[in-house]
Each structure stands twice: as structure tokens, then as C-alpha cells.
N, C-alpha and C positions, 0 to 999 in steps of 0.2 A: 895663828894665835887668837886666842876666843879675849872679846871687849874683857872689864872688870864689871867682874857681877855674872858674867854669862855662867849657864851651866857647867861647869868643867869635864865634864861628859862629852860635851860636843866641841869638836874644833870649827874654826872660822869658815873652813872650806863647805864642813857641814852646815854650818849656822845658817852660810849663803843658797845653799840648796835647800834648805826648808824656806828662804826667801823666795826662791823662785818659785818652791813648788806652790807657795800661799798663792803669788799673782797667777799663776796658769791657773787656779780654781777659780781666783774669780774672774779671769779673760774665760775661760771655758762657759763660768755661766752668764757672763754678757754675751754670746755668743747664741747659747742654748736660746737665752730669751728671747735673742731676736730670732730665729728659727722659728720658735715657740709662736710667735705675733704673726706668722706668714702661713702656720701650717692647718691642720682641719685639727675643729675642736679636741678630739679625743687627745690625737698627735700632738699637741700644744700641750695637754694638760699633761701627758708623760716631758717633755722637753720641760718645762716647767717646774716638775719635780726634781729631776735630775738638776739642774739650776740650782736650785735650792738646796739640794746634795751636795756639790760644790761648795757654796756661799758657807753650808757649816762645816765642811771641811777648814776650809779657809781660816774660820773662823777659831776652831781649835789649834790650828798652826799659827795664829795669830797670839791666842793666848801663852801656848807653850813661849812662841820666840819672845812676848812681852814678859814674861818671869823670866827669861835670861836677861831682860836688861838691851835688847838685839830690836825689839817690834813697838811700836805706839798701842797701849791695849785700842781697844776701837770706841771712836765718840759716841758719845748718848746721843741719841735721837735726838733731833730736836722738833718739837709741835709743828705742826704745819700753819700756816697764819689761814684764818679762814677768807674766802673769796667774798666779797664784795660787788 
């Protein structure tokens, strides 16, 4: 049974498997990056990409499951404080 609010297109079992599949994109690209950080430059900058591939995956599965009512849309940035 899908939350109130959810798509009614999608049942729960589904809901839970676009949950899974959002976190495997982004373990996938925590994963990629650190490869990425170990390998020779060129190799890095495709591992890197693909990362970032992921990350907007994610990132669309994030948004679809937050208009069900299912996902937290994702935080705004916040500035970084400058170093001192």
C-alpha cells in the first residue's frame, strides 16, 4: 500500500525499490570517486564522470520519490565559511 499523497501509479514495494535504487547511485558514486582519487589522471577524470552520472541519477529519483510524498527533496547548499 503506497503512503497518502504517494503516486498511485506506484505501489509500496515499488516506491521501496526506487529507494534502493537512489542509494546504490550514490554508494556507486562514492565508490567511483574514490577509485577516481587512486587512479592516473585521464582514468580519474572518466571514473569521475561516471560519479557525477550517478549523483544525477539519484538525484531525479530523488525528486520523482519527493512528489510522491516517499523522499526529502534534497538541502540547499549551504556556503562554505571561509578559512581563517
Amino acid at each position: 500500500m503506497a503512503s497518502a499523497g504517494a503516486d498511485p501509479g506506484l505501489s509500496g514495494t515499488e516506491l521501496s525499490g526506487e529507494l534502493r535504487r537512489m542509494a546504490l547511485h550514490l554508494e556507486t558514486a562514492a565508490v567511483l570517486e574514490l577509485r577516481a582519487a587512486r587512479a592516473e589522471p585521464r582514468q580519474g577524470a572518466v571514473l569521475r564522470r561516471r560519479a557525477e552520472q550517478r549523483r544525477q541519477e539519484a538525484a531525479r529519483l530523488r525528486e520523482r520519490l519527493a512528489a510522491c510524498g516517499v523522499a526529502l527533496p534534497p538541502r540547499a547548499r549551504r556556503p562554505t565559511a571561509p578559512s581563517s
